[in-house]
Every structure is written in structure tokens, then in C-alpha cells.
RODO-2510 file (C-alpha; in nm, 4 decimals, decimal comma):
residues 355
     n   res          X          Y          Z
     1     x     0,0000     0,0000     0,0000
     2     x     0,0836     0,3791    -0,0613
     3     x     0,2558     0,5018     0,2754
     4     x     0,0237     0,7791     0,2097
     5     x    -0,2999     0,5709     0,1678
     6     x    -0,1812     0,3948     0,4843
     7     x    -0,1619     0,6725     0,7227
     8     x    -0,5124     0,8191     0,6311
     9     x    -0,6611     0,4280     0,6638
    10     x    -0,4757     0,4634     1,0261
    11     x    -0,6521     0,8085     1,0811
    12     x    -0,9657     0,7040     1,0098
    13     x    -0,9823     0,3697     1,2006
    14     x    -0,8890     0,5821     1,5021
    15     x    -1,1963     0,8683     1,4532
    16     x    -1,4120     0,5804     1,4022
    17     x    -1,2834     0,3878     1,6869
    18     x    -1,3509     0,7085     1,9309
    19     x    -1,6926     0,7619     1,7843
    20     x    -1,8082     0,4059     1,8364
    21     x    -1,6964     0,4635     2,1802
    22     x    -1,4163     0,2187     2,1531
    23     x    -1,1115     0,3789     2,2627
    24     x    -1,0938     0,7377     2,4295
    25     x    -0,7965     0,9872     2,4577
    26     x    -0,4538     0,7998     2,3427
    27     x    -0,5518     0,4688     2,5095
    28     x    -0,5181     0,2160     2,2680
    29     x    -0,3512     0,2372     1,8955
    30     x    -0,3793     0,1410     1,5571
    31     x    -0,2015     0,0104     1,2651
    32     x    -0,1680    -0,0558     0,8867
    33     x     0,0942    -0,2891     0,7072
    34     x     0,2671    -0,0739     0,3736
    35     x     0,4672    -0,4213     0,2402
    36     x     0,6392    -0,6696     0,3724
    37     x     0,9166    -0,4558     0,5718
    38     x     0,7385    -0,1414     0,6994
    39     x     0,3877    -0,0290     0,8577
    40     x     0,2201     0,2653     0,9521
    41     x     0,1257     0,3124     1,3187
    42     x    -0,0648     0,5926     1,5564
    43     x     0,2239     0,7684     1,7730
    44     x     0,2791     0,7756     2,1103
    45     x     0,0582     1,0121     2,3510
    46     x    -0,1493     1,1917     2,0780
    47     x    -0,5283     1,1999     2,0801
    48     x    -0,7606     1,0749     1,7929
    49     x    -0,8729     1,3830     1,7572
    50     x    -0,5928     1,5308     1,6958
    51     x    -0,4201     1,2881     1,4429
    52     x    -0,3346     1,3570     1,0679
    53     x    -0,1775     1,1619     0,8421
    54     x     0,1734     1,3731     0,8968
    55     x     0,1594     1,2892     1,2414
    56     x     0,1469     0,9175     1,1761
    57     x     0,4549     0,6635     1,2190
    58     x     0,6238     0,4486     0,9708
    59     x     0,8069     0,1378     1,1411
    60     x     1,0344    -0,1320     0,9992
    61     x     0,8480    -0,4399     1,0412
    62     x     1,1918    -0,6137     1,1980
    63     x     1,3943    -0,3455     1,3201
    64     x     1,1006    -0,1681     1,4629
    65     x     1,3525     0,1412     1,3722
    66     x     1,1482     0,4635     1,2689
    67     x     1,2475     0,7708     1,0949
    68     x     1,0104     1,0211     1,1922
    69     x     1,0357     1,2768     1,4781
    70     x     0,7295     1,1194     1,6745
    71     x     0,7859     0,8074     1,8655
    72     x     0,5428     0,5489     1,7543
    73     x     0,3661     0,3277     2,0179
    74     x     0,4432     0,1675     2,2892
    75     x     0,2946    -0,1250     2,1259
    76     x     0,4734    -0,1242     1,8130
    77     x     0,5964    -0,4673     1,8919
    78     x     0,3222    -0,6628     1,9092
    79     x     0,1648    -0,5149     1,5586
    80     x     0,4818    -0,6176     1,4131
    81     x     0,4761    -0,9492     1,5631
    82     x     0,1375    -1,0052     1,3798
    83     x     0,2431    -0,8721     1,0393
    84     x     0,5318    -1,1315     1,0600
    85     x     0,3327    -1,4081     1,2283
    86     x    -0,0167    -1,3765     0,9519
    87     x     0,0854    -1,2224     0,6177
    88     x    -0,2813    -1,1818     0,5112
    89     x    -0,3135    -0,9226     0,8466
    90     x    -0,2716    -0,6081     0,6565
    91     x    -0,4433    -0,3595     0,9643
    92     x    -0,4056    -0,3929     1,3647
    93     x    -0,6245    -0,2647     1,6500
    94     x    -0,5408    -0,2304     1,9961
    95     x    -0,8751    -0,1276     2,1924
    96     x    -0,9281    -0,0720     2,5817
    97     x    -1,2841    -0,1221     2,4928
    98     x    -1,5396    -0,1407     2,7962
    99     x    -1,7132    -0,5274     2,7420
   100     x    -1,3927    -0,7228     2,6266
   101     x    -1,1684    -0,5693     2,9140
   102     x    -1,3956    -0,6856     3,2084
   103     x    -1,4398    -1,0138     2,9910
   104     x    -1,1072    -1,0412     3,0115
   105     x    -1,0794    -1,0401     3,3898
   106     x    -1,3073    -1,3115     3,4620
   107     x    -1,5757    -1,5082     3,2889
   108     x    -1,4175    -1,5324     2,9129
   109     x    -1,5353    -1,9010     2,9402
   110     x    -1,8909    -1,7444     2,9172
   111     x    -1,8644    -1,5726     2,5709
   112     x    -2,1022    -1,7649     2,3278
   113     x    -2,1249    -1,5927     2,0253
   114     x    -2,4676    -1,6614     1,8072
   115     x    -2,4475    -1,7770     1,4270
   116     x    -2,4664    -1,4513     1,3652
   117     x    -2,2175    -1,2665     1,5503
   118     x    -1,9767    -1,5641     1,4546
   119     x    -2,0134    -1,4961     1,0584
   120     x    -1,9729    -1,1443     1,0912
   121     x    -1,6468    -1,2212     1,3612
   122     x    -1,5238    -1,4946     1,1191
   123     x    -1,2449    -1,5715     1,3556
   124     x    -1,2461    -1,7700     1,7059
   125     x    -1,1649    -1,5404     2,0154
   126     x    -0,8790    -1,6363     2,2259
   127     x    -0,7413    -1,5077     2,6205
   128     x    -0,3645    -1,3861     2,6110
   129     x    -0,2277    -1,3850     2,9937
   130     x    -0,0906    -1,0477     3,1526
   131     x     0,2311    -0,8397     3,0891
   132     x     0,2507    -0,5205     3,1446
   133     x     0,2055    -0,2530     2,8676
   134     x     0,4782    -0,2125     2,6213
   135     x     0,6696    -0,5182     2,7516
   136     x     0,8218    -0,8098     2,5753
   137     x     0,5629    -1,0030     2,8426
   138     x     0,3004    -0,9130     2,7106
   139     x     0,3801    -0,9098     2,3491
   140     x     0,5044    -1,2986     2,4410
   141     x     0,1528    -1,2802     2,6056
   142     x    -0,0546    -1,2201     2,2819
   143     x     0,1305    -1,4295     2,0298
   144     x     0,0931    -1,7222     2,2229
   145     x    -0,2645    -1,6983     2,2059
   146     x    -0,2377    -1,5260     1,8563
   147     x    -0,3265    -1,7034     1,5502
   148     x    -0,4180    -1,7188     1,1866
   149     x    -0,7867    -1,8895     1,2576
   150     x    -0,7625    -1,6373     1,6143
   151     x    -0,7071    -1,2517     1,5418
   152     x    -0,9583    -1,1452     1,8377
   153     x    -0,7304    -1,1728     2,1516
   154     x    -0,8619    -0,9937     2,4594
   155     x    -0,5551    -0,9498     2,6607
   156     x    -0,5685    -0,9821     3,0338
   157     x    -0,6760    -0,6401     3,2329
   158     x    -0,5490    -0,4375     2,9491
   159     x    -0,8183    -0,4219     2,6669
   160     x    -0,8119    -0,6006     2,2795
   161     x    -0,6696    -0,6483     1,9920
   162     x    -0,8402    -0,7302     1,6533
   163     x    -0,6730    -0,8143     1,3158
   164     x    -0,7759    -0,8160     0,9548
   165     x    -0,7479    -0,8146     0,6376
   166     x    -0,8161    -0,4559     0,6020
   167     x    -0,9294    -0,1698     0,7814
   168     x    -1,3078    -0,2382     0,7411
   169     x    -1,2263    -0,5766     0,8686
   170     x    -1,0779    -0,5353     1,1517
   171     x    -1,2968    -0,2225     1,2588
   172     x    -1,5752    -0,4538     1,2509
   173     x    -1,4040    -0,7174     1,4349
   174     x    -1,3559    -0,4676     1,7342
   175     x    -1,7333    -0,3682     1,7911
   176     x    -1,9071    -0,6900     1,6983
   177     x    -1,6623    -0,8594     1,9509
   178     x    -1,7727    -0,5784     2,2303
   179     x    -2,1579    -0,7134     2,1256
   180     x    -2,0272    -1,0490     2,2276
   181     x    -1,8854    -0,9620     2,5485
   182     x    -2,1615    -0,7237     2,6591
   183     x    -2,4034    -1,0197     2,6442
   184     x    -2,2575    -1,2174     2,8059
   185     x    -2,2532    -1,0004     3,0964
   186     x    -2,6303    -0,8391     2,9945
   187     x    -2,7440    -0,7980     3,3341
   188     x    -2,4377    -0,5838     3,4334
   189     x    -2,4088    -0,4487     3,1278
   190     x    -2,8063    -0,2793     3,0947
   191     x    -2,7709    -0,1566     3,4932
   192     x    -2,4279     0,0437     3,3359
   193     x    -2,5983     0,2242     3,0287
   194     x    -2,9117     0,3320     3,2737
   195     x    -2,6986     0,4513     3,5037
   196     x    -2,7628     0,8300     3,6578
   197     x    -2,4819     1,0847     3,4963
   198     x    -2,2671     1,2264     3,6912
   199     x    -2,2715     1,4983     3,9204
   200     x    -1,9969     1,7263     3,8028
   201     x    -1,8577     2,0825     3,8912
   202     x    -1,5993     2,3103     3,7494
   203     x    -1,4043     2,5805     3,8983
   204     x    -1,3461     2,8930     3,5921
   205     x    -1,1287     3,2036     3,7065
   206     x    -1,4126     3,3368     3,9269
   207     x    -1,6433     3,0458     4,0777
   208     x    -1,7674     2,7243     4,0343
   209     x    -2,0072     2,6468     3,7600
   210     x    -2,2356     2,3415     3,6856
   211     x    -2,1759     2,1246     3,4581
   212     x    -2,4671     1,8883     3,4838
   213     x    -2,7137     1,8377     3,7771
   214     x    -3,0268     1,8521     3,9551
   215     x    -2,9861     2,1746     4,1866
   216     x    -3,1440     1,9765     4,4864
   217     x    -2,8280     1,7432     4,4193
   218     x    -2,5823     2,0072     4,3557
   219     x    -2,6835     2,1735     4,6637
   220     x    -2,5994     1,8932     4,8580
   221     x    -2,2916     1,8240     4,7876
   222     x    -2,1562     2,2168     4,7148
   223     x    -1,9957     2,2137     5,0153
   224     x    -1,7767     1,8837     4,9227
   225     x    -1,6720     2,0468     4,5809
   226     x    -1,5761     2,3741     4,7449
   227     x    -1,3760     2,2270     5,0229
   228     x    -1,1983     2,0176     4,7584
   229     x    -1,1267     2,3391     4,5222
   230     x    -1,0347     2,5215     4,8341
   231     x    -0,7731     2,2089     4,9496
   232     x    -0,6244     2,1536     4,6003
   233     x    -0,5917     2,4494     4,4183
   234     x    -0,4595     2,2898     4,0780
   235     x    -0,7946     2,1201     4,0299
   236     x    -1,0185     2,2390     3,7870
   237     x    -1,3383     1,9738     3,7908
   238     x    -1,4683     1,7131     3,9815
   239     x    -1,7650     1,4815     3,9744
   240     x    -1,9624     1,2250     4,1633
   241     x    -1,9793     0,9588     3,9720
   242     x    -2,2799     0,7421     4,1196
   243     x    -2,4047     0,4078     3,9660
   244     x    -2,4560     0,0963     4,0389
   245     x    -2,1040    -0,0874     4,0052
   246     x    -1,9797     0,1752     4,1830
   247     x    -2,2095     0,1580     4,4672
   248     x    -2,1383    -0,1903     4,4884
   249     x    -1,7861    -0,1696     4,4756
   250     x    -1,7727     0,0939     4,7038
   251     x    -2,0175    -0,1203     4,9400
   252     x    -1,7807    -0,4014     4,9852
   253     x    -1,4678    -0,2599     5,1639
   254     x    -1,2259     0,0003     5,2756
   255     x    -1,0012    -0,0159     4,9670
   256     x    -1,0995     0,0094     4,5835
   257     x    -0,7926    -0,1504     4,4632
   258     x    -0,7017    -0,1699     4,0888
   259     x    -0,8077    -0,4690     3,8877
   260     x    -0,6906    -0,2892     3,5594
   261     x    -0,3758    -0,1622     3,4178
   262     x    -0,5444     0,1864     3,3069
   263     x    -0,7072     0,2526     3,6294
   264     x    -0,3504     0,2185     3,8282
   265     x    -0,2108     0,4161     3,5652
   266     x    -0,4588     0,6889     3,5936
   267     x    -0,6613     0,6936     3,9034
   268     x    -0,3958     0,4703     4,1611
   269     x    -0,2641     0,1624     4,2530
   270     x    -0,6010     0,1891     4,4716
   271     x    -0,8456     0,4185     4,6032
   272     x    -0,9768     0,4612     4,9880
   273     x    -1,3345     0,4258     5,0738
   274     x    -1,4990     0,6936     5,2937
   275     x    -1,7756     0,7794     5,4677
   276     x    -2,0194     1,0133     5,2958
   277     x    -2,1008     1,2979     5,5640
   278     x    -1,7825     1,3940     5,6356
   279     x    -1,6341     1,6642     5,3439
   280     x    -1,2804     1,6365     5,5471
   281     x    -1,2967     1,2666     5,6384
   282     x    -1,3088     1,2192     5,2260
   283     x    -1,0892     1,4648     5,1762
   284     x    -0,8107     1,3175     5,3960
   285     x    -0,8248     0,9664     5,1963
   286     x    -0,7395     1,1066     4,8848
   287     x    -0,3277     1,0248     4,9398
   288     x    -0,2474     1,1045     4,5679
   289     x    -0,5299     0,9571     4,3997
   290     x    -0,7575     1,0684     4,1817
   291     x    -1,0689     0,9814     4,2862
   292     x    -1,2494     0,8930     4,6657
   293     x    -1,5272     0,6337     4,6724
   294     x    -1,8133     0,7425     4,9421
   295     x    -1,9273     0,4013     5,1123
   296     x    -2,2078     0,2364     4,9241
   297     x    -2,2944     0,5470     4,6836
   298     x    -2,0159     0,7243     4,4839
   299     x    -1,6976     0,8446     4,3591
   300     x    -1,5331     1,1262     4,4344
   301     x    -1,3168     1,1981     4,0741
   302     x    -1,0832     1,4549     4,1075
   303     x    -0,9043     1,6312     3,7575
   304     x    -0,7218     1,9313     3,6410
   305     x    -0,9005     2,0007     3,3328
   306     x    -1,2681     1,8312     3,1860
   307     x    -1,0732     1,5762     2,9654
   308     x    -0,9033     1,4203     3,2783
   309     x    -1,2023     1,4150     3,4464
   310     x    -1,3558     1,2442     3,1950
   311     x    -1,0852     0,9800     3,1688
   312     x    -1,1289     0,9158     3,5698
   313     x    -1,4523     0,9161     3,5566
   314     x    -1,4154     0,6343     3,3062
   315     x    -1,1749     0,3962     3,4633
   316     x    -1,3554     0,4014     3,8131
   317     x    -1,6474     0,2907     3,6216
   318     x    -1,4811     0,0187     3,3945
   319     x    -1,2867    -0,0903     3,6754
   320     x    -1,5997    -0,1579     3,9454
   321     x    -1,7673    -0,3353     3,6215
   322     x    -1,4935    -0,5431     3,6248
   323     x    -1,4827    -0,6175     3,9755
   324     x    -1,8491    -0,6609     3,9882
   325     x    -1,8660    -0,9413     3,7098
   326     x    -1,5552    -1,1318     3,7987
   327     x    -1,7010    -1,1536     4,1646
   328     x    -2,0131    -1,3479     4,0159
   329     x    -1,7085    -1,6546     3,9136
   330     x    -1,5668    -1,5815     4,3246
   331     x    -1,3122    -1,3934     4,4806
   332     x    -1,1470    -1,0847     4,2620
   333     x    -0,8024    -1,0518     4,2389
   334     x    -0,6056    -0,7662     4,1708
   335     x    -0,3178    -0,6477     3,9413
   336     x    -0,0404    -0,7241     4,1490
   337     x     0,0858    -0,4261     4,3601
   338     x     0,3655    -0,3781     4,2516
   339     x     0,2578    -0,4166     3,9056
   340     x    -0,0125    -0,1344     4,0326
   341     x     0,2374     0,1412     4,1682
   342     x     0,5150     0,0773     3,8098
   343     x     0,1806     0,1922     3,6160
   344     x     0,1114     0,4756     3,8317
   345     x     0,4470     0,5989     3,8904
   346     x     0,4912     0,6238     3,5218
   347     x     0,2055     0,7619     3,4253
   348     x     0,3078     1,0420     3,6640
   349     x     0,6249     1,0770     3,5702
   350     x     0,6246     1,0299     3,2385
   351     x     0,3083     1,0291     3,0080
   352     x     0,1357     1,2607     3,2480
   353     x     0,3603     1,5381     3,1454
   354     x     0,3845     1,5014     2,7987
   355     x     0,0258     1,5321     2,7319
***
């Protein structure tokens, strides 16, 4: 393929993938094969949004050396292993989409696709075990599940990747395997998408504004969000994020700890559970995270700007969903800790600042 061609093919997988609600922010990445040497593949710590075809990488399929002035991503290694591994593969998606994450938790012994869904999948779906991302573990991980007849591999608390013949193809692949997964936890899955929004506020130069609520609501918890602008200066928005995996979660302990890779990286290697009527008791059990759970209702999120909010708000959410189906096959088990604090000490040293 053109080099061209292929970096507008990688643009537009990644638009779609953020408007189907696939991937969010610069989670995840995307690429498409030029020949046999060299493919094309989304760089490192720039949104979707935000992508053009000059921005986009071109790796050597062996080398994984790169010319251009952006680094590619993190994950270059495992889209080359593909190309090498399938030669009809000619695009790659990595997703951290919602369904196939928690599925991959617990449970992936429950997927049963119908007839239909497995024509339109045309391909079996397969587990790869944990490594952490970017690592030759995990790339190990993947391949070893990896095949020709098997290009939908959820990969252990991280997210998916789907392969194809083409763009189409493996877009496809992506969001007909997230049908799969969501029914398979249906239940869960229906309480999730009728959950109440969140409660959010944001502090401009001269006061707090409302972003969405019910004023009865707001007014009950104003005094929370302007104790917590008033403690933490550098924050710009915060929500309470209340639904029911969350409640649940929040219901069942002292300690939210993290059961995926993105919500270490982003929120902490755990959260602290507090009591509700207390704006300084939550408060003090923040310790660096971003986000507080309130005992059996909601979570605290805690951001700079809207977009990080947004991206907290997320994980809590995908990570008490996962907590609250693999608890229906017994007890959860986290990431491992110190798995937990590598993720969120480079996230804050690292990709935290470059963004």
C-alpha cells in the first residue's frame, strides 16, 4: 500500500474507533501494514482527535527502527509481531474497549457468540495472559494466544486487539466482539448504560459552575466540591460519579484496589473508601489519587481540566464493572501491587507530562 494511503486508513480507524466509543484519549492504537518490511502506526501520547496523516509513524516491520520525529507506540511490537506471524493481516487494532476488558478479567469461558455474531467475527476469540504494557511479556503474552484462525485476543486487564485483512475488517471485528462480550454479561451491562450521569462541577477564574445536575443534588454536595477546590488548588473539575457498580464496589470494603492496568495508571494503585457525611474525612483519603469512593454510593473523581475528568470518571467505572462481574465466578483478584504502583508511577512521571 501507498505510505500515504496507509496513514489516512490509520486516521480514520482511530476517529471511528472514538466515535463508536471504543477507545478514548490515546488509550489504545492502531495500525496498517505498507509491504512486507514497513507499517504505519498511531504515535505515542497523541489523541484521535488530533491525528493527521503527517503525524502518523512508519516502522520497519523487523527493526522496529522509525524515521520520523514522533515516537510510535508503545505497542509497536506486538503489531509487528502479527504482520510477521499472519501475512494476510494487513491492519491492527489495539482497543481498551469497555465489554472485552472486564471479559477479560473473569468469565471469558462465558462468551457464546450466536451464528450470527460468529459470521460477521469470522475468527475464534482467544485469552492472552498479563504483561505489562509495552513489555516483551506481554507481546510474548498475545502471540501465544495469537493465531491465523484467532485474530480477536482480549488481553488480560489491558483491553483487545483485533486483526484483519483490512481496515473495514478489523474495525468490525472490534465492535461486533464488544456485542459479544456485553451479552454475556447483559445484566451488568443494561444496569451500566441506565446509570444516573454524573454529578460534576468546574471551577473557571471566578467560581464554580455546573456542569450537569439537579440543583437539589448540587446543593448537597456544594460544600464537598468547594472544600476540595479550596484544598487543592490545581484542580479544575470534579464529579460524583454514582451508579450501580460503583455503589457496589464501594459497598464491599475500605479499599478500591485496581483490577486494571489503566485505572492504576490513571486513578492509583487503589483508592480509599470513605464515609459520605464527612467533606474532610473524604478529603483526607485522597493520598495522591484521583478519585475517593463514598461508602455504598459514589466516587469522588478529582481532575485538572474536563478531559481528565472524563478519563477518571471512566476507569472508576470500567474498573468496578470489572470487579463486579468477575465476583459473580468468586473472589477478585487484583493487578499485582507492585505491578499497580510501576503503572502509576509512570504515568506520573512520564506520560502525564507530555500530554
Amino acid at each position: 500500500m501507498d505510505i500515504q494511503a496507509a496513514k489516512i486508513e490509520v486516521v480514520r480507524a482511530g476517529l471511528d474507533l472514538v466515535k463508536w466509543g471504543l477507545v478514548a484519549r490515546t488509550w489504545g492504537n492502531v495500525s496498517c501494514r505498507i509491504d512486507a518490511k514497513r507499517f504505519a502506526v498511531t504515535p505515542s501520547g497523541v489523541g484521535y482527535e488530533r491525528l493527521t496523516p503527517d503525524k502518523i509513524v512508519i516502522v520497519d516491520n523487523e527493526t522496529l527502527a522509525y524515521e520520523d520525529e514522533a515516537s510510535p507506540s508503545s505497542e509497536s511490537g506486538i503489531h509487528a509481531a502479527v504482520y510477521r506471524a499472519d501475512p494476510e493481516v494487513n491492519f491492527v487494532i489495539h482497543t481498551h474497549q469497555l465489554y472485552a476488558t472486564c471479559l477479560s478479567v473473569a468469565g471469558f469461558e462465558t462468551l457464546a457468540p450466536t451464528p450470527a455474531q460468529q459470521e460477521r467475527l469470522r475468527t475464534k476469540i482467544v485469552l492472552a495472559g498479563y504483561g505489562l504494557p509495552g513489555s516483551k511479556k506481554l507481546r510474548k503474552a498475545v502471540m501465544a494466544a495469537y493465531a491465523p484462525d484467532a485474530r480477536a485476543v482480549l488481553m488480560n486487564r489491558h483491553g483487545a486487539l483485533l486483526a484483519g485483512t483490512n481496515r473495514r475488517e478489523a474495525f468490525e471485528r472490534a465492535a461486533f466482539l464488544e456485542d459479544v462480550c456485553r451479552d454475556a454479561m447483559k445484566e451488568i451491562a443494561e444496569a451500566h448504560e441506565y446509570a444516573l450521569p454524573a454529578l460534576s462541577a468546574a471551577r473557571g477564574a471566578d467560581a464554580i459552575g455546573i456542569i450537569a445536575s439537579e440543583q437539589e443534588d448540587f446543593a448537597v454536595f456544594s460544600s464537598l466540591y468547594e472544600a476540595v477546590f479550596a484544598r487543592w488548588p490545581e484542580l479544575k473539575a470534579v464529579s460524583l460519579l454514582m451508579t450501580p457498580a460503583i455503589s457496589a464496589q464501594s459497598a464491599a470494603g475500605h479499599r478500591i484496589q485496581a483490577i486494571l492496568d489503566d485505572f492504576a495508571q490513571i486513578v492509583g494503585a487503589d483508592a480509599f473508601v470513605a464515609a459520605a457525611n464527612s467533606p474532610s474525612a473524604v478529603m483526607a483519603k485522597r493520598k495522591g489519587r484521583s478519585a475517593v469512593f463514598l461508602k455504598g454510593e459514589s466516587a469522588l473523581c478529582l481532575a485538572e481540566n474536563p478531559s481528565d475528568l472524563d478519563a477518571v470518571q471512566t476507569l472508576c467505572e470500567k474498573n468496578a464493572l470489572a470487579w463486579q462481574h468477575a465476583s459473580r465466578f468468586g473472589k477478585v483478584k487484583a493487578l499485582g501491587m507492585s505491578d499497580r504502583r510501576l503503572m502509576r508511577r509512570w504515568y506520573l512521571t512520564n506520560y502525564s507530562k507530555k500530554r
